[in-house]
MMTF fields as JSON, N, C-alpha, C and O atoms, coordinates in Angstrom:
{
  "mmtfVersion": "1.0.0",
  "mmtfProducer": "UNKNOWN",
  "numBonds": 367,
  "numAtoms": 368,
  "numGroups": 92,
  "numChains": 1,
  "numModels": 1,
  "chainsPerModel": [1],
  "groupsPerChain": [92],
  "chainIdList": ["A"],
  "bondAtomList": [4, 2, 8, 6, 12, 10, 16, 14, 20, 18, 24, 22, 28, 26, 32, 30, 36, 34, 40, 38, 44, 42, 48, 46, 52, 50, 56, 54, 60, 58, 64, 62, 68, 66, 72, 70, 76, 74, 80, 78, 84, 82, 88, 86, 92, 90, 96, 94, 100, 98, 104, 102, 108, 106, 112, 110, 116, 114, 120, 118, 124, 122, 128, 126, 132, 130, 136, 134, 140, 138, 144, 142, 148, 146, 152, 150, 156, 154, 160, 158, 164, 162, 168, 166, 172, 170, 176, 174, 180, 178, 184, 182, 188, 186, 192, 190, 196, 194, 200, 198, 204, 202, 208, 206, 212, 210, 216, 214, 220, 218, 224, 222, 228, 226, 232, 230, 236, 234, 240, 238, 244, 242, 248, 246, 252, 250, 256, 254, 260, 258, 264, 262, 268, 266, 272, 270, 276, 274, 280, 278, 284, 282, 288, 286, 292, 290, 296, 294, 300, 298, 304, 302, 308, 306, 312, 310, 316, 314, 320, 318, 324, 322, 328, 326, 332, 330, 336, 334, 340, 338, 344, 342, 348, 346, 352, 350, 356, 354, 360, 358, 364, 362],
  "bondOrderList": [1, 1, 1, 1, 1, 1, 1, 1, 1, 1, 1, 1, 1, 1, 1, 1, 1, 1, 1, 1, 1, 1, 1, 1, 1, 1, 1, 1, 1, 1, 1, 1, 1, 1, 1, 1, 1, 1, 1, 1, 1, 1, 1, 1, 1, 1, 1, 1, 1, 1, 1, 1, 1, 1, 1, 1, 1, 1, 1, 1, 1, 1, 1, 1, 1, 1, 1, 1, 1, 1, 1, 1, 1, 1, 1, 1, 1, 1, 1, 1, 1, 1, 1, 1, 1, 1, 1, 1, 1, 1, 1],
  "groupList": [{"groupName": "UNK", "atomNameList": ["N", "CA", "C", "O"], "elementList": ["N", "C", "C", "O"], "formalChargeList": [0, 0, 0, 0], "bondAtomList": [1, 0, 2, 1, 3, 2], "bondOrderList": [1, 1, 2], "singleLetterCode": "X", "chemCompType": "L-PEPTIDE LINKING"}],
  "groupTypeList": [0, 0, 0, 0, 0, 0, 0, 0, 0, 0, 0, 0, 0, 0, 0, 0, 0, 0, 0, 0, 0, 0, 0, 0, 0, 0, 0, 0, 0, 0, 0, 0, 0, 0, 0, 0, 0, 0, 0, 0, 0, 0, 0, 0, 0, 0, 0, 0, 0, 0, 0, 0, 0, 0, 0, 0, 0, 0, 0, 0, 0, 0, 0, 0, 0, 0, 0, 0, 0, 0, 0, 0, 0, 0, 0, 0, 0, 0, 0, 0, 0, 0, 0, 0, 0, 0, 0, 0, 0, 0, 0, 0],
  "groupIdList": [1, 2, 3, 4, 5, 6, 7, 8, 9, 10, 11, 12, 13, 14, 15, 16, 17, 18, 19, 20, 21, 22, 23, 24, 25, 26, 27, 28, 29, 30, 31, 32, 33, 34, 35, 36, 37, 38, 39, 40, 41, 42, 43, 44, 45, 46, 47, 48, 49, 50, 51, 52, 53, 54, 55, 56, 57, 58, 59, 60, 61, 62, 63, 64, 65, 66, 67, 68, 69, 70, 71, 72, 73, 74, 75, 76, 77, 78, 79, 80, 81, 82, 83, 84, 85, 86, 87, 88, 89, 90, 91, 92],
  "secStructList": [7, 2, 2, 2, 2, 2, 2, 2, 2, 2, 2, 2, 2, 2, 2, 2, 2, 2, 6, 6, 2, 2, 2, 2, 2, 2, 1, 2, 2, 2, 2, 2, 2, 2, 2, 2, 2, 2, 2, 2, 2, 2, 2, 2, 2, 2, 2, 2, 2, 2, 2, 2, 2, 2, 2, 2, 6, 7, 1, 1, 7, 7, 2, 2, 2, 2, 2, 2, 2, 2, 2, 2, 2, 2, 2, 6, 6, 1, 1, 7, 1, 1, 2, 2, 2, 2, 2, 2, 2, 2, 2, 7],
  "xCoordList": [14.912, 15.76, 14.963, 14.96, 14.32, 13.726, 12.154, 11.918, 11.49, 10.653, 11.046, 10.176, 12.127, 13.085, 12.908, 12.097, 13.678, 13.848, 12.774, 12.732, 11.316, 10.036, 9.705, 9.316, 9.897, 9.38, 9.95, 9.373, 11.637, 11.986, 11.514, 10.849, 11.68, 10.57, 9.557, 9.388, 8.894, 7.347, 7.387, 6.334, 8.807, 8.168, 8.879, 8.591, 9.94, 10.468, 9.211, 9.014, 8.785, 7.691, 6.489, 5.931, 6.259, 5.075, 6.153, 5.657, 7.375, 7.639, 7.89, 7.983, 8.155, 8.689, 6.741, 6.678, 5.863, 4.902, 4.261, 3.216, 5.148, 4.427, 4.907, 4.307, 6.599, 7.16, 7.071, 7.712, 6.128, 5.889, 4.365, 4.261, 3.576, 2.527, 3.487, 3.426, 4.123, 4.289, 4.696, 4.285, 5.42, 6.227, 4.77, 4.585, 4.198, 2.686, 2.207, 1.47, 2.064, 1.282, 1.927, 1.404, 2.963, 4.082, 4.202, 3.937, 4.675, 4.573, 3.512, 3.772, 2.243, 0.952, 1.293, 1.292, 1.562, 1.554, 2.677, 2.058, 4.036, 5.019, 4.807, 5.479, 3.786, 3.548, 2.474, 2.575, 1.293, 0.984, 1.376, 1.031, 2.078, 2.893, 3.924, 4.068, 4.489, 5.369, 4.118, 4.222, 3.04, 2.471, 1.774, 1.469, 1.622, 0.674, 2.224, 2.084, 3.217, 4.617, 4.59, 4.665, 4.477, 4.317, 3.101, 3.274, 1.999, 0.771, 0.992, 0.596, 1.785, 1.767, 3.005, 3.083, 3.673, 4.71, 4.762, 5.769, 3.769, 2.735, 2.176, 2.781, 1.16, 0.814, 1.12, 0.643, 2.072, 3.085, 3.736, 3.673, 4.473, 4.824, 4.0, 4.372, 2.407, 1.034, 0.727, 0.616, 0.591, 0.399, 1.088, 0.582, 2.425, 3.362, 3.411, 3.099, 3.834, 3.474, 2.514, 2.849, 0.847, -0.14, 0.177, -0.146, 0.567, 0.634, 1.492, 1.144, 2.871, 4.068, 2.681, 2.242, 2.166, 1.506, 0.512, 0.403, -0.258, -1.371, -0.694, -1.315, 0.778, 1.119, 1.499, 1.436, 1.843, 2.556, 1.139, 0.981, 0.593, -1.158, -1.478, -2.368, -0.783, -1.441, -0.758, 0.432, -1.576, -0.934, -0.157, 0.392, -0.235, 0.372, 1.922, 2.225, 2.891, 4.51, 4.72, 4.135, 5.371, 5.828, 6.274, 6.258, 6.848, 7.734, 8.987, 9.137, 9.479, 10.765, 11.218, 12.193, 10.049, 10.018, 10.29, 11.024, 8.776, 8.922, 10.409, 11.017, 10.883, 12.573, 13.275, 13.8, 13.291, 14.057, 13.905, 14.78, 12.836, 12.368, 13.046, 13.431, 13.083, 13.192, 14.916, 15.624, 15.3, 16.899, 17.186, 18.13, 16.433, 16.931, 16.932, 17.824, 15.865, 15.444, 16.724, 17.59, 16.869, 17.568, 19.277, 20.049, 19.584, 20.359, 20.525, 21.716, 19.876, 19.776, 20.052, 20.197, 20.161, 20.032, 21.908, 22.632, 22.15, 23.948, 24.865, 25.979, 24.563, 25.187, 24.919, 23.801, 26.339, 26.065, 24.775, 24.255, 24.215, 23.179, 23.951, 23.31, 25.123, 25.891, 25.98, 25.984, 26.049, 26.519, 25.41, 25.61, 23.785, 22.808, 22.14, 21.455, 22.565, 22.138, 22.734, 22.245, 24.14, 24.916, 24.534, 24.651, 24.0, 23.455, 22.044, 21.641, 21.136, 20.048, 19.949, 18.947, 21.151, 21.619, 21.604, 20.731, 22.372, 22.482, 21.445, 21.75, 20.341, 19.21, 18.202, 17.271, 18.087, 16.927, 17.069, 16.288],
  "yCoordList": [-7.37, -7.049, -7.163, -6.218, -8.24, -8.261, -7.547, -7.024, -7.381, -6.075, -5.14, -4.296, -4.738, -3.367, -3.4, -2.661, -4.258, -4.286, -3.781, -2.873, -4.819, -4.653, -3.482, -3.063, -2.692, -1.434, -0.23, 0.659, -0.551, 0.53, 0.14, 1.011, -0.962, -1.457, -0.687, 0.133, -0.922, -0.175, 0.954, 1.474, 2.013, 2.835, 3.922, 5.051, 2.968, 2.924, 2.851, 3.477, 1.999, 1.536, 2.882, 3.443, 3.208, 4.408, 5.833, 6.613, 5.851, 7.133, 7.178, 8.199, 5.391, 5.286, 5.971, 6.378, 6.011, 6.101, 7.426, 7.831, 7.988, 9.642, 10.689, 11.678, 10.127, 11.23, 11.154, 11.886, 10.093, 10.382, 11.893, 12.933, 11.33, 12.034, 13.442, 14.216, 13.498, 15.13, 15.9, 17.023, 15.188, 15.547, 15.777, 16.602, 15.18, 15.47, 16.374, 16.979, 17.083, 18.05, 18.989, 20.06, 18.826, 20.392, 20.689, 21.65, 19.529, 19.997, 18.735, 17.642, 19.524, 19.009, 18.813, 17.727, 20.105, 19.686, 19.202, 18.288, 18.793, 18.147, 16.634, 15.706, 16.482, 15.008, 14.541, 13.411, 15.453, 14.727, 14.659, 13.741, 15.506, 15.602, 14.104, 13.408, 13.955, 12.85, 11.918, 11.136, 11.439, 10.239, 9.953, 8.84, 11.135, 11.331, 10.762, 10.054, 11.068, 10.938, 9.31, 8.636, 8.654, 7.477, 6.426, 5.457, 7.001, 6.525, 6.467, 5.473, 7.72, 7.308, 6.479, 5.771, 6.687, 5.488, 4.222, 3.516, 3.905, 2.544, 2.471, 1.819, 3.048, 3.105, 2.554, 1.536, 3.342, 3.623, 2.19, 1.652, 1.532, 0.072, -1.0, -1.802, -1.132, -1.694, -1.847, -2.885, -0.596, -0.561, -1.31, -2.188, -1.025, -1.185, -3.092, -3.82, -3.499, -5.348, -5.747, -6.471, -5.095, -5.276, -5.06, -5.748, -4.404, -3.83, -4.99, -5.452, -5.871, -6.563, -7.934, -8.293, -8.511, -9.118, -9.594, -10.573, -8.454, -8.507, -8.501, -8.878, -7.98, -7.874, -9.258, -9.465, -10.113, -11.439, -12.106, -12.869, -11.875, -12.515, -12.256, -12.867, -11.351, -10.947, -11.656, -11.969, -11.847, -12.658, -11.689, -12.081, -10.454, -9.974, -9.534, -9.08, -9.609, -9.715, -7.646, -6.572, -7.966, -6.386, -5.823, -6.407, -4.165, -3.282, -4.72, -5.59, -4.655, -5.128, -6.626, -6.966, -7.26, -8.316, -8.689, -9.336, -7.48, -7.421, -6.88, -7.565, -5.697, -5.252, -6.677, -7.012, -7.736, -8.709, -9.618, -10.102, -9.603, -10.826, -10.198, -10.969, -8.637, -8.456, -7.972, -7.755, -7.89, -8.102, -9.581, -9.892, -10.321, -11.901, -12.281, -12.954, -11.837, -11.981, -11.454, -12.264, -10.514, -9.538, -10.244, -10.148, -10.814, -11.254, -12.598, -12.895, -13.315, -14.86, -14.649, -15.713, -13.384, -13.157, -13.047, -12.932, -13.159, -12.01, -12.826, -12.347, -14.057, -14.421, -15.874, -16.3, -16.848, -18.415, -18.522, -17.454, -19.61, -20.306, -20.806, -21.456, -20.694, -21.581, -20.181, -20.164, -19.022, -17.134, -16.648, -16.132, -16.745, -16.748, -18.033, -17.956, -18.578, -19.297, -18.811, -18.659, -18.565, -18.001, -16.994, -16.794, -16.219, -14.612, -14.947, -14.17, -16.014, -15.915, -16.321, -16.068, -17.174, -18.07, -17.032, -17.11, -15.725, -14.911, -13.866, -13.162, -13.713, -12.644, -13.771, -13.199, -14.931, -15.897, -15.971, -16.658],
  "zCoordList": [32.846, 31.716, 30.407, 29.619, 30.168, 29.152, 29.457, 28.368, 29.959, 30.308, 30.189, 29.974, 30.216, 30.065, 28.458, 27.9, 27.797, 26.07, 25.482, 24.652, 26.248, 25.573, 25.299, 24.209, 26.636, 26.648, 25.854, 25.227, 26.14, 25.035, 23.744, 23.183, 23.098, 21.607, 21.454, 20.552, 22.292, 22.374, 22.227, 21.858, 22.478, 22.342, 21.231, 20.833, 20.965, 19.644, 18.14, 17.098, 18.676, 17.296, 17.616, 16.674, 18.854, 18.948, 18.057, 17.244, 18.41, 17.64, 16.606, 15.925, 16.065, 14.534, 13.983, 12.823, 14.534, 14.089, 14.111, 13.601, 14.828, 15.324, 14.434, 14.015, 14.131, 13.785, 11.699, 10.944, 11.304, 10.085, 10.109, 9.459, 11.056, 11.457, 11.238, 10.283, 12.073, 12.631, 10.992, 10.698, 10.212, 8.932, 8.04, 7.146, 8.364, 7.059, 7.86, 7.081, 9.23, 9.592, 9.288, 8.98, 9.305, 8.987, 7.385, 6.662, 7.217, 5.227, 4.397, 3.893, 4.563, 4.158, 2.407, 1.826, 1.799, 0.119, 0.008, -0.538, -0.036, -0.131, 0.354, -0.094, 1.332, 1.624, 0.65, 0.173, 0.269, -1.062, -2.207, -2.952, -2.523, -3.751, -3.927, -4.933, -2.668, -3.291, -2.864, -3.809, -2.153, -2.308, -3.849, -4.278, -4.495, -6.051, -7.003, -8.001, -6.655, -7.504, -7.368, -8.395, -6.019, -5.714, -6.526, -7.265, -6.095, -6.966, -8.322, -8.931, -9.141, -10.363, -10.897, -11.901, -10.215, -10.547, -9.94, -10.006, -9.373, -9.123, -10.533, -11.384, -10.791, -11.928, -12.988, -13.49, -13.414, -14.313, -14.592, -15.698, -13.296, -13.278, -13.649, -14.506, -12.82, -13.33, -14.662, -15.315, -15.019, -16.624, -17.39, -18.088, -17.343, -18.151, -18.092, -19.034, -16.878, -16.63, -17.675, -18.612, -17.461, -17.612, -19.557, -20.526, -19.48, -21.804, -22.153, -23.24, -21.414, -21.629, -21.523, -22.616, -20.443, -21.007, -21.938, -22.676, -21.623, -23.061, -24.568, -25.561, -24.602, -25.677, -26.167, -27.379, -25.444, -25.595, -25.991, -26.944, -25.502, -25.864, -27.162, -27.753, -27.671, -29.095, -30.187, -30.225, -30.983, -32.432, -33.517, -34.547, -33.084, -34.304, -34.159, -33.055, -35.088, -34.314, -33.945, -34.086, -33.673, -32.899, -34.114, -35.198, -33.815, -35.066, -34.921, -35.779, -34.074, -33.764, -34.552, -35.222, -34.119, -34.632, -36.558, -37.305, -36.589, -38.17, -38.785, -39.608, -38.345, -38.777, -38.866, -39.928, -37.474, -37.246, -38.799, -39.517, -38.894, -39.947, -41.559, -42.438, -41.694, -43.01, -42.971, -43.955, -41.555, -41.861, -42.277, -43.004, -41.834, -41.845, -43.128, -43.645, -43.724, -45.302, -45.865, -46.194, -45.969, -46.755, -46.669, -47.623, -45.591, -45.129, -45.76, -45.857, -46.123, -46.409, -47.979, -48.579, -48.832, -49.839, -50.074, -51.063, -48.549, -49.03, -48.246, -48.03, -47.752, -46.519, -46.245, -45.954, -46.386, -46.408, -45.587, -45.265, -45.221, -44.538, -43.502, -42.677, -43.306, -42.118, -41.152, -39.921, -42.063, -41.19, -40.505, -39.406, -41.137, -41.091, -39.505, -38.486, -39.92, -38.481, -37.226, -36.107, -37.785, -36.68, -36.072, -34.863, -36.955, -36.429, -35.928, -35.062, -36.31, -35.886, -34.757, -34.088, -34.202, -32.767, -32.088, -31.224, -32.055, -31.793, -31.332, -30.369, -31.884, -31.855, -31.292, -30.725, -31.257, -30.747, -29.181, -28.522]
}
C-alpha cells in the first residue's frame, strides 16, 4: 500500500516536471517573455528595497520631509502649541 502511494508520488512529481518542459517547447517566445517580465520585476523589487535603504542612510531630509517641516512652521505661526502638537502626534 504504501509502495503503491510512493510510486504514484513519483510519478506525479516526474510529470509535475515534464509538463512545464513541454509548454516552453511549444510556446518558446511567450515562455521567455514572461520569464524577462519576471526578471524585471525581480529587479524592479531589488532596486527599489535597495534605494528605501540607502535612502534612510542618507543625511539629507526627503521632498516630503522638507514640505512636512515648512507646513509645521507655517502652522506654529496660526495655531495654539497645544493644536500643533496634536497634528504633529499625528504625522510622527
Amino acid at each position: 500500500m504504501v509502495a503503491q502511494q510512493e510510486h504514484r508520488f513519483n510519478d506525479q512529481f516526474r510529470e509535475a516536471f515534464e509538463r512545464p518542459a513541454e509548454m516552453v517547447k511549444e510556446y518558446p517566445l511567450a515562455s521567455m517573455l514572461l520569464m524577462f517580465g519576471m526578471g524585471l520585476g525581480v529587479g524592479v523589487l531589488v532596486s527599489q528595497s535597495l534605494c528605501s535603504v540607502l535612502s534612510e542612510m542618507a543625511e539629507e531630509p526627503t521632498m516630503t520631509e522638507k514640505v512636512r517641516r515648512q507646513v509645521m512652521d507655517a502652522l506654529s505661526h496660526v495655531v495654539s502649541p497645544a493644536t500643533l502638537r496634536q497634528i504633529q502626534s499625528y504625522t510622527s
